[in-house]
Each structure stands twice: as C-alpha cells, then as structure tokens.
N, C-alpha and C positions, 0 to 999 in steps of 0.2 A: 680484446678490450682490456685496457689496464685499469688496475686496483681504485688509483683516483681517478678516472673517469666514470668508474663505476659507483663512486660516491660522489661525486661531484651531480651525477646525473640523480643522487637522491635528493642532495640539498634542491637541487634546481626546484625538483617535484613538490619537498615540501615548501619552497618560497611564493611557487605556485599557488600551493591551496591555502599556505597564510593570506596570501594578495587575496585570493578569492574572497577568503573570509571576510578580511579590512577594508574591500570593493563595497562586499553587499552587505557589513554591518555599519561599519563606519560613513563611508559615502552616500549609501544607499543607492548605488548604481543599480538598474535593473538584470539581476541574474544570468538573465537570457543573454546582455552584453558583456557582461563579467565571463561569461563562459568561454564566450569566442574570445573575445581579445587575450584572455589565458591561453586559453590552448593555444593561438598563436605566437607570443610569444614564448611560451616554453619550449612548442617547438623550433624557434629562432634559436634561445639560449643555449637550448641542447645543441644547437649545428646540426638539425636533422637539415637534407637538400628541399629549397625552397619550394618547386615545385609540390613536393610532397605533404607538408604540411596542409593546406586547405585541401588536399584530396583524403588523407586521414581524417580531419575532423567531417568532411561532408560523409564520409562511408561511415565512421560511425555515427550521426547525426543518422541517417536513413536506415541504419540497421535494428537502431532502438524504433525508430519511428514506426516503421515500415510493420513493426507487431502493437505499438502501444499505441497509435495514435486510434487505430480500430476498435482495436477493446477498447479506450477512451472513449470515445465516442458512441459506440454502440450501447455502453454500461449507463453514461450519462442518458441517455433515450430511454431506458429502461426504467434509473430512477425517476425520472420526469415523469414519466406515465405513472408510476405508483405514488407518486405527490399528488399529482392535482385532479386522480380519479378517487382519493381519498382513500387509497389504500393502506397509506402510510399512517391515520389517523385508524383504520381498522385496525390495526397491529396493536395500536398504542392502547385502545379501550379493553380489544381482547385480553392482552397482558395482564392490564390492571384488574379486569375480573377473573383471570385465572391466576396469578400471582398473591393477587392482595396486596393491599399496602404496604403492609408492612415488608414484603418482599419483591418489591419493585425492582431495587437497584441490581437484582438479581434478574429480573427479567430483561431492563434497557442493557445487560450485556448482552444476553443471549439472541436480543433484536439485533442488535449490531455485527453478529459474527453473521448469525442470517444475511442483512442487507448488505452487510462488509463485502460479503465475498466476490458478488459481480463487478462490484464499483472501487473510483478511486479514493482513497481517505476521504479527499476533501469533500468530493460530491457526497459519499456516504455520510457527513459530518454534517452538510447541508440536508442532505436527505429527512436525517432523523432528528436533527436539534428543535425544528415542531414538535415532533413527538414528547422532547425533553421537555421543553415547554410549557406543554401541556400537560403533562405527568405532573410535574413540579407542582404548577398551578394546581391543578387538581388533590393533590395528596396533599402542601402546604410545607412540603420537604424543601431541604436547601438543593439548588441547583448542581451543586455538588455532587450532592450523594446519586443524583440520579445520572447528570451528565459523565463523571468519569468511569462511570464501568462504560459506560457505551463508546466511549472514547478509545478505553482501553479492548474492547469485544475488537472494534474498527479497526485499531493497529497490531493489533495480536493474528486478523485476517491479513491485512495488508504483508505484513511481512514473512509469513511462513505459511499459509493454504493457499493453494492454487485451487479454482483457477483464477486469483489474482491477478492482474498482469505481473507485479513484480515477480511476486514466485513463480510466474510460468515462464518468465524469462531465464529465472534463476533455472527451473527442469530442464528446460529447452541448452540452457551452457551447459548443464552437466552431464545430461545425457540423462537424466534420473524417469523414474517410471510415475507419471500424476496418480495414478490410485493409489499406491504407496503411499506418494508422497502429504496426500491426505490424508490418507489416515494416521500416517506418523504427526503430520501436522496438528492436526484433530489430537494426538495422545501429550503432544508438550504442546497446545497454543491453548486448550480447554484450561488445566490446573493455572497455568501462567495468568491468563484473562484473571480469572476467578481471586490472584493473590492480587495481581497490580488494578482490577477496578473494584468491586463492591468491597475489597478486606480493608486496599487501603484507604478505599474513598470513606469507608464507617470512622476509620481513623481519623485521615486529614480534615473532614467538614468541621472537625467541631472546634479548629484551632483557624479558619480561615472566613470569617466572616464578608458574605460579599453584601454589594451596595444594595440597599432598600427595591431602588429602581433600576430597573433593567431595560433602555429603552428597545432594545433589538427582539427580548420578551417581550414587552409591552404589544408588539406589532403582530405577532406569528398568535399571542393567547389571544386578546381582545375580537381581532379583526374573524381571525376563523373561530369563528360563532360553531359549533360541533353539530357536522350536517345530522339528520336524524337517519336511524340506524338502516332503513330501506333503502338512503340514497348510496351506500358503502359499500363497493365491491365482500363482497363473500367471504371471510378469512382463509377457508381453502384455495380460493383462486386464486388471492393476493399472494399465499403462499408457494403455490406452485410456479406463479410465473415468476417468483425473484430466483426460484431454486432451478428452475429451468435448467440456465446453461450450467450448472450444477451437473444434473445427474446426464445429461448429455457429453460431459465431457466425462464423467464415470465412467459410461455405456462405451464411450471411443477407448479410452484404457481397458475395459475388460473386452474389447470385439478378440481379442488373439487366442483368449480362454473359448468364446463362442463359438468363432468360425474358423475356419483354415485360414492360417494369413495368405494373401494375397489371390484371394478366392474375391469375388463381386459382394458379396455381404458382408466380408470383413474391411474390406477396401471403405464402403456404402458409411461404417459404425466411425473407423477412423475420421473420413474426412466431414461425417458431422459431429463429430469429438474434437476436434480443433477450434480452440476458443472463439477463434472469428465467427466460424460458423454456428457455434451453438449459441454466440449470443445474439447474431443477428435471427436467426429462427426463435428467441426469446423476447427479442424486439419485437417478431412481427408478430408472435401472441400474444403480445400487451398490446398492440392498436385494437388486439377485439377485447379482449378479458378486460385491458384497465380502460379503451376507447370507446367504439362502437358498440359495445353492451353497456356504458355507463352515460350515451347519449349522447358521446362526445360527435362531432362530424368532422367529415376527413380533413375540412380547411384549419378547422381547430388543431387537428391530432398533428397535422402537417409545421403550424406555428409553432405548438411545444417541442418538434425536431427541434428547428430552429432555433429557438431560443434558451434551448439547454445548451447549445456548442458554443455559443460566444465567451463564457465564465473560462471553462476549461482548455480555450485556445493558450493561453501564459503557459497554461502548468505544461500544458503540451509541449510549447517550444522548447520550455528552460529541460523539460527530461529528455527532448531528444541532444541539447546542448551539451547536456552531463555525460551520455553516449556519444558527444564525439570529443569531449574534454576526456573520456576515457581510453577511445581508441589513439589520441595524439599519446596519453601516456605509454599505452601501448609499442605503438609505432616507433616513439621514439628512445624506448631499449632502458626504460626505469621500470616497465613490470618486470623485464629479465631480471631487473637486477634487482627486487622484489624477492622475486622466484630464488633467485640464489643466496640471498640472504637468509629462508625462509628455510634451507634445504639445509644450510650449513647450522643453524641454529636447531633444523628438527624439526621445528612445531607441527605437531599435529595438524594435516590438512585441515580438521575441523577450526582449528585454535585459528590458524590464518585466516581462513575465511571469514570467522567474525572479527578477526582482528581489519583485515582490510575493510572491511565495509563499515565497520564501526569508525575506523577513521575517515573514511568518505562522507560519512554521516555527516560528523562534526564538521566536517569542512565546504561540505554543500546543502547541505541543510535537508536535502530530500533524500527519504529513504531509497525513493525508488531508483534515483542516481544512485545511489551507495550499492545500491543490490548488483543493477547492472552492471556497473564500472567494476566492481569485486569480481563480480561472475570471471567476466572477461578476465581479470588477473588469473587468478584460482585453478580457474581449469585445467590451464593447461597443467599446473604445478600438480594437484592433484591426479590426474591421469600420471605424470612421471614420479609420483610420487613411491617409494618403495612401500609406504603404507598403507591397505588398502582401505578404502571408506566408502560405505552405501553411499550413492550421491543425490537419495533423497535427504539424508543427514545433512549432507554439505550445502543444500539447499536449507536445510533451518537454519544450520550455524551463520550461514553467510544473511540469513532473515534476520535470526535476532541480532547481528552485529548490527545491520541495516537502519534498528529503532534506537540504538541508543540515545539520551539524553539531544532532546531536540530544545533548541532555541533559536537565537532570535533570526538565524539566517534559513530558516524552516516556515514554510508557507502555516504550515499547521501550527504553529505557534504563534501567530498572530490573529490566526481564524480564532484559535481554543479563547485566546485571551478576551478577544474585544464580543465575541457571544455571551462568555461569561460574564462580562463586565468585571473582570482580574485587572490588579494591577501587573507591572513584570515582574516582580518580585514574587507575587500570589502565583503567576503562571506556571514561574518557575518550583515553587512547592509543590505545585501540584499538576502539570502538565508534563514538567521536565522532568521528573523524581519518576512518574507512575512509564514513560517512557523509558526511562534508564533500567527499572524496576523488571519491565518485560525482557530489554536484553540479556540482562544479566542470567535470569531464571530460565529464560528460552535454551541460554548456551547451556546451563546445569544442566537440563532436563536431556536437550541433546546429547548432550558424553551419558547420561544414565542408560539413555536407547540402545545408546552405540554400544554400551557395554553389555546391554542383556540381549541384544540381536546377533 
C-alpha cells in the first residue's frame, strides 16, 4: 500500500466523520441513518469490493449488539422496577437524612456511581433526575448544585467501571481482567467524580442562573406526592438489588482464586459472572424485592417490561450503527493506517487510546460509540505494540477519551439540557466543561497508576 493511499484513506475517514457531524448537527438527520449511509459510502470512496461493504457494517452492527443490546435491556428492567416500587425515592430520603443538607451534592454523586453502574447514562439520568427533583425541591438548592455531581457520578461510571456495558466491551477488546479493572476504575473514577461534580458544580451555580419555572420539575415534584415511609421498599433491599449484578460479576472474576479453573464450581462462578447473566438474575430479583413484595401483580410487573424497552430502542440502533461505522473503518485499512501512524510517532498506547476515542466522541456524539469503535482500533496496536501496558489501564484511557467534551450531536446533551431547563450556551458551561473536565483528569490519573503499578 503506498504512502498516498495511505493518507488519502485518512482524509477519506475524516470527511467521513466531518459529514457525520454536519448530517446530525446541521441537518438533523437521524444518527441511526447518518451512520449507515457513512459507512457506505466511505466504504465506496475507499474502493473497498462492493460486496463487502454492507457485510462489514452488518458484522459489526451485531457484534456490538449481540453484547449491548442485553445488558440494554436487562439494565433498563432493573431501573424500572426501582422507579415505580419507589426505591428510587428511598435512596433520595435516605441520603438526605444521612447526608444533611448541607452535604447533599455529595450524596446525589455517590447515588449515581451506585445506580450508574448497571444502567445506560441515559436511563440512569432518567432514573435519578426525580430524585434530583426532589432534593432540590426539598432542600431549596439550585438544581445545579444537586443535579451535576450526579451527572458527573453517571459519566465518570459509564466510562471507566465495568460492569458498564461500554467498559465491559472496552475488558472484553483488551483482554483486561474486570476485578482489576474496577478497582483501578474505582482509584481514578472516585477523585475524578468528586473534582468534575460537587467541586465544580459549588463553582459553576452561582454564575448560571436557571429559569424560575421548570415545567419537567414541576411534573416529577408536584404529581409524586412522597409515599409514606411503610409503602418504600427497605434501603438495604433497594441496595442490594441495584448492586446485584455488581458483586456477581466480582464473584465471576475471583472464581480462578476460589476454584480450580475448569473444575464444575469455577466453570458454575464464571458463567454467572458474565454480565448477561448477572444482570438478568438481578432482574429476576427485583420482580420480588422491587414487585411482588411491594404488591405489585405479575400483569403489572410484566407492563413495566414493556414499557421501559420502547425509549431505549433509538439509543440501541444508533450504538449498534457506530459498531458497524467502526468495523467499515476497520475493514477498509484507515485503522492500519491509524495503527501505523501511531507506531511511527510512538504515543504511548495509553495516549492513543484516549486519543481515538476522544475523537470519536466529538464526531459521534456517543461515548459509548467512541469506546467501542477505539476498542476495535487499539487493540490490536497495543498487543504489537513494543510497550507494554496493563489493559485494564487502556480500558480507562480509552474511558476517559470516550467523555470528552459532549455536545450537540450527544443524545446526553440535549436530555441534560431541556431537564434543566438550560439554555445551549448554559449546557455548554456546564454540561460540556464538567464532561471535558472528567477526560482530561481521567487520563492524568490513568498515566499516575500506570506509573506506580
């Protein structure tokens, strides 16, 4: 392959993701079709063989799917049972009486890395923005100060602790070990959280005035009247079923310390350590714990299925879309040439990996594209890479590139905005800032690990 083809195949790539951008900001075509018709034609302009292109974008199209659509779906079940058995209001009372007011904005983070970590941003965004609410209401604080730690707890999980789906995709490309890779998660997502929501949001409220009236507040405080404390799931049981698939996917990373590997009881740990499996065994203990203990009947429990999948069908499509806009990259010889750029310049695996995904960010608006699509780049460079790096590391670096500075082609920037009642200008102070804020400190923290590990 020669020298301009092997730049010509980059321009291509970035005309590509300019188009995407000016599709879904300017036009406002829906993502999901911006996606395909990219990936097709780039793989046109490339001169990849025709036949080949729409079997690239369908294989990766189903390879993202084929892990995220489940955890999707199974997560979104989950948060639905803990919404409307009013578990999600237990947390929020709990907090406030073990918190205090005055240290609230510290709790709705800590709620959020909690509730973060089964579910997708969005759902967990929907999840807990009652809660915020009603804090709000309740304490007489700006919506601010309470909503962006929690914002910031939500994306600080989404991108760097598994068993997230993006991060467990991110384990799953690198080959990286989940107990590990949480607890390193856990050592740079904790400090991060803590600088980009309660430090900065003390900061940013007091320069961002938002509107009197909030009608989207107005509906979530008013209407739920605050059931009385006997009708409220338990706080230990609300707790233990969100953390569920939690320490069940711990249990599947330590079965090799427990048992002999490939002995019946280590075999038994791994395959209910696997996200599918532990979160649907966390589903079916919320039909009793948040259901049929809180009086709900099974026609009921069977409706809230139902009617948590229809929201998250979009988000669904457009990530399995960015998983097959990733694999046409792939396929059609711009990650090589990615790869070989990246070898002859050096950068430290870790450096690339937030570097790719951070520009996927920007150019698709979803982290959880950017993670996956990077993954897929990455690995392979990192395995030939002469450098070696823990590849639970390269799973954060490739996390925090993932959060960079979200805007207006970011589903989550237009959720943050119109709950707040922000303008785009406000979102971006304080939406976009506290997101850039996490990448940047995520990658710091990551090179400090890597240096003392």
């Amino acid at each position: 392959m020669g020298v301009a083809h092997g730049s010509m195949l980059l321009i291509y790539a970035l005309v590509a993701i300019a188009a995407l951008i000016l599709l879904i900001t300017r036009f406002k075509v829906y993502p999901f079709l911006v996606l395909i018709i990219v990936s097709l034609l780039l793989g046109l302009a490339v001169g990849m063989p025709m036949d080949q292109i729409v079997k690239s974008f369908e294989t990766g199209n189903g390879n993202t799917l084929g892990h995220i659509a489940i955890v999707v779906g199974l997560g979104t079940m989950l948060g639905k049972m803990m919404a409307e058995s009013g578990g999600a209001e237990r947390v929020a009372t709990t907090l406030i009486r073990w918190f205090g007011e005055k240290n609230i904005h510290w709790a709705m983070m800590f709620v959020a890395i909690i509730v973060g970590l089964p579910v997708f941003f969005e759902v967990g965004f929907v999840l807990l923005i009652p809660i915020a609410f009603n804090v709000a209401k309740r304490t007489g604080k700006s919506l601010l100060l309470i909503g962006l730690p929690m914002v910031a707890g939500l994306s600080v999980v989404h991108g760097l602790i598994p068993p997230h789906p993006a991060a467990l995709l991110a384990v799953q490309a690198y080959h990286a070990d989940i107990g590990k890779t949480i607890a390193y998660g856990l050592i740079v997502g904790v400090p991060t959280a803590v600088i980009a929501g309660p430090l900065f949001a003390l900061f940013i409220h007091r320069y961002i005035k938002l509107p009197e009236s909030n009608p989207l507040s107005d509906q979530f405080v008013s209407k739920a009247d605050p059931k009385p404390d006997s009708e409220l799931p338990g706080f230990g049981i609300t707790l233990f079923t969100i953390l569920l698939p939690v320490i069940l996917m711990l249990v599947g990373s330590w079965a090799d310390l427990v048992f002999t590997p490939k002995t019946l009881p280590n075999n038994l740990l791994h395959f209910i350590g696997t996200s599918d499996v532990a979160l649907l065994i966390a589903v079916l203990v919320s039909f009793w714990t948040f259901g049929a203990q809180r009086g709900f009947t099974r026609e009921q429990i069977q409706k809230f299925c139902g009617d948590c999948l229809a929201p998250i069908a979009g988000i669904t499509l457009i990530v399995g879309a960015g998983g097959g806009f990733g694999r046409v990259l792939m396929d059609s010889g711009v990650s090589k040439q990615i790869v070989e750029l990246a070898q002859n310049e050096h950068l430290s695996p870790l450096l690339l990996g937030w570097l790719v995904a951070a520009l996927i960010r920007l150019a698709t608006g979803s982290a959880t594209v950017a993670m996956t699509t990077a993954c897929g780049i990455v690995a392979p460079i990192a395995s030939a890479s002469a450098m070696t790096v823990k590849p639970e590391l390269l799973v954060l670096a490739t996390g925090s590139g993932s959060l960079i500075f979200s805007h207006v082609n970011d589903g989550g920037f237009w959720l943050i905005k119109e709950y707040f009642g922000m303008t785009v200008g406000q979102t971006f102070k304080t939406w976009s800032l506290l997101e850039t804020i996490i990448s940047l400190l995520g990658l710091g923290l990551t090179f400090a690990l890597a240096a003392v590990l």
